[in-house]
N, C-alpha and C positions, 0 to 999 in steps of 0.2 A: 631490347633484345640483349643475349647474354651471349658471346662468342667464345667457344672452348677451345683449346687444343692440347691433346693428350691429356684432359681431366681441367688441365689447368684454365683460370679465368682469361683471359686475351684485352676482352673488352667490353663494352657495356655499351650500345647506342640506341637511340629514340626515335622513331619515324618522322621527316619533315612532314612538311604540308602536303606534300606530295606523297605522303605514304611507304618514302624509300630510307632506308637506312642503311649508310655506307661506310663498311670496315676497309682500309687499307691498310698499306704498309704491313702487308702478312707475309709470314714466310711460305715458302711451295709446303703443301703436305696431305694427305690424305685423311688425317684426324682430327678433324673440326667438328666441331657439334655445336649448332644451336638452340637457342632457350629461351621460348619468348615470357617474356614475365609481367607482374601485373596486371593481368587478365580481368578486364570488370566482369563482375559476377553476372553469370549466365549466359557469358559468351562464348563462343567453341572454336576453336584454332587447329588447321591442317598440316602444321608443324610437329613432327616428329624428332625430340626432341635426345633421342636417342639414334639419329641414324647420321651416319660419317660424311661429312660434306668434304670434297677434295678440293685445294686450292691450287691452281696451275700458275707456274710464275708467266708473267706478262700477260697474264687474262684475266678478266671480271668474270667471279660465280656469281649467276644467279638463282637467287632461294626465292621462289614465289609463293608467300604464304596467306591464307586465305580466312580472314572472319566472321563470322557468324554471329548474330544478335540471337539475343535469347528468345524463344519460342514457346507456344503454347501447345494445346490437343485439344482434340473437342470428339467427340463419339457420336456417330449417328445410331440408335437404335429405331429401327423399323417392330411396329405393331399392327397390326389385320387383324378387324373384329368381323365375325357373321354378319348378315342383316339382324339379327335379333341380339344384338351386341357383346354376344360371348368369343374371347381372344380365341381364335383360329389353332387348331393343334392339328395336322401342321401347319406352320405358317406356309403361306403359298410363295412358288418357286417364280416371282414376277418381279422384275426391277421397277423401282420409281427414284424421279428424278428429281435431286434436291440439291438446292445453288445454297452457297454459304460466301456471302461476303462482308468489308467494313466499308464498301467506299461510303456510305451512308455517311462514315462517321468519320472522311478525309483517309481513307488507308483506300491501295490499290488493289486489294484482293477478292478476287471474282471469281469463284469456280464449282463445276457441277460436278456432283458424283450421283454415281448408282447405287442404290441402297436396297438390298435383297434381304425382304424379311425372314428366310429360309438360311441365310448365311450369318446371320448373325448379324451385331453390333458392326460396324464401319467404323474405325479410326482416322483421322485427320491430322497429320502432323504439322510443323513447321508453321505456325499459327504465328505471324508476327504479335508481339504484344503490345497493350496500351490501345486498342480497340477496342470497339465493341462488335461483334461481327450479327446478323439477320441471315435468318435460316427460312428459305422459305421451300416449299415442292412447287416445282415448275412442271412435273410430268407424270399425271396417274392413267395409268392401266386400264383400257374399258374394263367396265363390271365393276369398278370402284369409286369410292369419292371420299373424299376430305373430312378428316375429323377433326383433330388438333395438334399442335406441334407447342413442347413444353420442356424447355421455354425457348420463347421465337430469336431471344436475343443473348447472347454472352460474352463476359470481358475475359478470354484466356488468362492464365494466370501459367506461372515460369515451373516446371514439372509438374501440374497439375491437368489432369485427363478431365473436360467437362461435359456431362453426358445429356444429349437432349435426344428427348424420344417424340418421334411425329406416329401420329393414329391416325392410318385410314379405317374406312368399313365395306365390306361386300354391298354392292349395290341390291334392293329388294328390286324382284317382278311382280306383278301383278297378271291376273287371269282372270277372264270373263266366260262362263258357263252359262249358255243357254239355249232357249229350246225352240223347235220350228214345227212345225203339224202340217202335215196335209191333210185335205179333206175335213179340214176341222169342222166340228159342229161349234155353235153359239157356246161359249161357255167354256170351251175346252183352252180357251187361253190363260182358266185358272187353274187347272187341272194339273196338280204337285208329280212332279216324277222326281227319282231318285239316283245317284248317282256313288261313287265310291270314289275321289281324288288320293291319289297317292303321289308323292314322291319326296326328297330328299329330306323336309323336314316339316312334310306334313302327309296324316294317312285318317282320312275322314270320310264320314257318309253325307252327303251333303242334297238338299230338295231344292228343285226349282222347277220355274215353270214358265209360260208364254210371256206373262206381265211381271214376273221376278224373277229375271234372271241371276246366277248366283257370281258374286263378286267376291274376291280374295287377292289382298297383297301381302308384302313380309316375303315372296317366295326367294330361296336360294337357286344360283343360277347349278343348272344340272333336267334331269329330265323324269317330266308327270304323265301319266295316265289317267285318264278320265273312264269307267266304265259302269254304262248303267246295269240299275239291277230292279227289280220288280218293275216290270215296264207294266200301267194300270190297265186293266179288263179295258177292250175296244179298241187297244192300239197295236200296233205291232212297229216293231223297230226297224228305219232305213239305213242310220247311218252304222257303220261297223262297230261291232259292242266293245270297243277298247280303242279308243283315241288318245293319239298320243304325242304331246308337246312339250320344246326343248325348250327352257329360257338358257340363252347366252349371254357372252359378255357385251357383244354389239344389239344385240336386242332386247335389254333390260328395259331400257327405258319404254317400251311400248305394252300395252297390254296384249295380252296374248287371248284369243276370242277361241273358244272352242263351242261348234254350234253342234248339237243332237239332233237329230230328225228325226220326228215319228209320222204317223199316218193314221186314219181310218181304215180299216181294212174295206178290201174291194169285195161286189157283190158275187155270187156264188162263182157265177160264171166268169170271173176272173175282170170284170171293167170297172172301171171306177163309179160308185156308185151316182147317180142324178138328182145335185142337191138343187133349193129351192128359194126364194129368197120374201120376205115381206115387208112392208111399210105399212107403218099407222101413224096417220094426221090426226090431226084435232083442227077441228072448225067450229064457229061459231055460228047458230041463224037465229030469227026473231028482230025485232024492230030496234032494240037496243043498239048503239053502235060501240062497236071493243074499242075499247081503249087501249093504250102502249101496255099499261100494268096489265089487263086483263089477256092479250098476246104473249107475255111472258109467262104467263101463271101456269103450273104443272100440273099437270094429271094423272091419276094413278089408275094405270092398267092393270089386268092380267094376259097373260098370252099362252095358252094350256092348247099340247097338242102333242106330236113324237118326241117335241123335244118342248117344253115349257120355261115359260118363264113370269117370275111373278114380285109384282110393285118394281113396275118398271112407269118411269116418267118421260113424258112427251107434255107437248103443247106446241101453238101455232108455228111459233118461232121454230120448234126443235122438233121434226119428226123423231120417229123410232121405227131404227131398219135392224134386221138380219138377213146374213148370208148364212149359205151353208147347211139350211133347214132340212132335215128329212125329208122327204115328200108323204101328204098325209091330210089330216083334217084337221084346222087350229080353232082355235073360239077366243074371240079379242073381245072383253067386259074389262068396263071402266069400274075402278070400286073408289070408294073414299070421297065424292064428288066434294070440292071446296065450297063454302060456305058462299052466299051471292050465285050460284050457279046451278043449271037443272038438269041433268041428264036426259037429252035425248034420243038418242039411239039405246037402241038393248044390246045385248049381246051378240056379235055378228061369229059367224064361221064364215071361214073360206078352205079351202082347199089345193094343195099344192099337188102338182101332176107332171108328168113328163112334159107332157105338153104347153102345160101352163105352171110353168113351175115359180112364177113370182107372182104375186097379189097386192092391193093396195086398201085398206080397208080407213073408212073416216070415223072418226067418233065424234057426235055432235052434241054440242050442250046449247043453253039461253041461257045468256045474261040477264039474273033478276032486277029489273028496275031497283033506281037506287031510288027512295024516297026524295022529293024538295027538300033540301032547305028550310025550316022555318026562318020567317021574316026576323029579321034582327028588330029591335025597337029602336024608334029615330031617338039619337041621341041629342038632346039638347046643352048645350052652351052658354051657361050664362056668365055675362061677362060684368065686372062689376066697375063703375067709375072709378077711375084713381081719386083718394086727396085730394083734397087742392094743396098746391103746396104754403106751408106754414111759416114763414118767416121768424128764426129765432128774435125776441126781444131784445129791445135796443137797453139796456143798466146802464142808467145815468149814476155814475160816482157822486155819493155823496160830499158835498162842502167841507173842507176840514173843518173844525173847531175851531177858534180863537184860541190862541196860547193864555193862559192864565197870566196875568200880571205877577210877578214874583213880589212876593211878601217884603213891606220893610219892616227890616228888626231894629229896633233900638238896638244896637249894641251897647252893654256896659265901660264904662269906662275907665282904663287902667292909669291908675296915676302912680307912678314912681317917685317916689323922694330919693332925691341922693344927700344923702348928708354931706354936711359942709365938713371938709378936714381940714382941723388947723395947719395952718402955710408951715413946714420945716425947715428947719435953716439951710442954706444951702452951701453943702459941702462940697458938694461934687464938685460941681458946677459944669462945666462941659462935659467932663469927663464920665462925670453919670450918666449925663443923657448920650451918651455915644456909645454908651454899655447897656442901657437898654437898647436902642436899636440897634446894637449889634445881636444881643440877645433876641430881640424881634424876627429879624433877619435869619438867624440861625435856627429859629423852629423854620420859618418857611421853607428853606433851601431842604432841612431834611422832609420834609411833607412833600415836594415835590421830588425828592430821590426814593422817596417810601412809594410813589405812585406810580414812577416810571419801572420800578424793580416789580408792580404789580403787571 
């Protein structure tokens, strides 16, 4: 720190350990100024370096000045897509909850903000640096869920704003469309009806019926209408022709069941008309006795009368019932008899009545004898003695040879003459013979340095 007075320098001093720096020996005066200096880069100091500090004699001023480490930013942008994943215009006015901290990474900093995708970006100051800080959403909004957040993690850098964007999406509903009959006849559980769905971001004609009820999801949450339209000859409509259902944000997750009801219309006189119901068995008689296969085996009917029905299958195991029959005269004929089997009953009627308004009718066949068997022929085995077994032969090694006697050769014989040399006188006399075997001597020694150098 740099201590002024009236412009002039004073003094110069450097914080102890203790963070205090002590000017004395000052004179009384109201024109002090200091100036803290050497500021490491990216640090921010609450010294005003410009404003008059007063010195009172017999008193300690204190200047409390206050540092700052360099920081970082980080941006939260919020995005909301539809269910059908197109960005939302407007974005919706709903807060969600997203914690941003480093303790992961040894730093203390842990804190939730509100991030409104309607408001814009979120800025985040004061980011200590040398982190790495983890962005996660801790709080979504019924009617929403989680897409992605990019990116989950970032190292703040010293005047640099880093921008991470988190994507949720609108939750889809789903709806179930279907249909209920009173007074149904047989058959009318296939019977297509028509319908008109509308709403928020679908507008369709849609068919269904007892056995295919119609199912759709993708919906946005907001409010549908169901309303039929060509209701088919015979029926007349119960339930109110415009039904109409909300998906919300607490009931997304459920499907939404919207049921139609229709009717047979009632007899003249205004009562519901008196429906009638039948069964047809299958049995077997004759001396034959059924087998499991032959209880399972199907048979093909027809059943003609106010309301018909035709190649319908029954057997032991499985009657064939309806409810709901007109009341009238039916005619139950077996057609297609299976192959091994004989029809006998013919064509039966029965008749349905107020009074007798269900019937039971049998259809009876015989089992064809199945022919014997032919006799298999006795299978003969014949079995054939082993071998006896054969003992590999014993090879007796032949006797070597006798070695041949080695031949004697005469050898020729070598005869050497050495000629006699006449005796020469003798000069030397010791001295010769001491210089021949020194000469002697002196081949050897080098033959054996010539051998050892090898």
């Amino acid at each position: 720190f740099e201590l002024y007075k009236g412009g002039d320098l004073v003094a110069t001093k450097t914080t102890d350990s203790a963070g205090v720096a002590l000017f004395d020996n000052l004179e009384p005066g109201n024109d002090y100024t200091l100036e803290e200096t050497n500021l490491p880069e990216g640090w921010s100091t609450t010294l005003d370096a410009t404003a008059n500090i007063t010195v009172t004699a017999n008193q300690t001023t204190i200047v409390n000045v206050v540092n700052t480490p360099p920081t970082g930013s980080l941006q939260l942008e919020k995005v909301v897509l539809d269910a059908a994943g197109a960005t939302l215009d407007p974005q919706p006015n709903v807060n969600f909850a997203v914690n941003v901290n480093n303790t992961g990474a040894g730093g203390s900093y842990n804190k939730n903000f509100n991030v409104n995708p309607s408001a814009g970006p979120k800025t985040i100051f004061d980011l200590p640096l040398g982190y790495t800080y983890t962005i996660t959403e801790v709080s979504i909004p019924a009617g929403y869920e989680f897409v992605s957040i990019s990116p989950s993690t970032v190292t703040p850098e010293n005047e640099t704003v880093q921008l991470v964007t988190i994507t949720n999406k609108e939750k889809a509903g789903a709806m179930r469309i279907q249909k209920s009959i009173q007074n149904a006849l047989p058959g009318d559980q296939n019977v297509d009806f028509t319908a008109r769905l509308v709403g928020p971001n679908i507008d369709e004609q849609i068919t269904f019926s007892v056995n295919n009820p119609y199912m759709i999801d993708g919906l946005k949450i907001g409010t549908y209408t169901v309303r039929e339209i060509n209701v088919p000859e015979g029926f007349e409509r119960v339930s109110p022709e415009v039904e109409t259902v909300t998906i919300t944000a607490d009931n997304i997750d459920t499907i939404q069941v919207v049921t139609i009801i229709n009717r047979r219309p009632a007899d003249d006189n205004g009562d519901d008309p008196v429906r009638g119901s039948l069964t047809v068995k299958k049995a077997f008689v004759g001396d034959v006795q059924a087998s499991a296969a032959d209880n399972a085996q199907f048979f093909t009917i027809n059943v003609t009368g106010p309301r018909s029905f035709f190649n319908q299958r029954v057997s032991v195991n499985n009657s064939w019932f309806w409810s709901g029959l007109p009341l009238g005269e039916y005619t139950i004929e077996e057609v297609d008899v299976p192959a091994g089997y004989v029809l006998v009953s013919d064509a039966q009627t029965v008749t349905l009545t107020e009074t007798q308004n269900h019937k039971t009718v049998t259809v009876e066949n015989r089992i064809e004898p199945k022919p014997e068997p032919e006799p298999r022929p006795p299978v003969v085995i014949i079995e054939e003695p082993e071998p006896p077994a054969v003992e590999p032969p014993v090879l007796e090694e032949p006797e070597p040879e006798p070695e041949p006697e080695p031949e004697i050769v005469d050898e020729p014989e070598l005869i050497i003459e050495v000629p006699v040399v006449p005796e020469l006188p003798r000069t030397g006399g010791m001295t010769t013979l001491m210089s021949g075997l020194g000469a002697l001597m002196a081949g050897a020694g080098a033959l054996l340095l010539i051998r050892r150098n090898k």
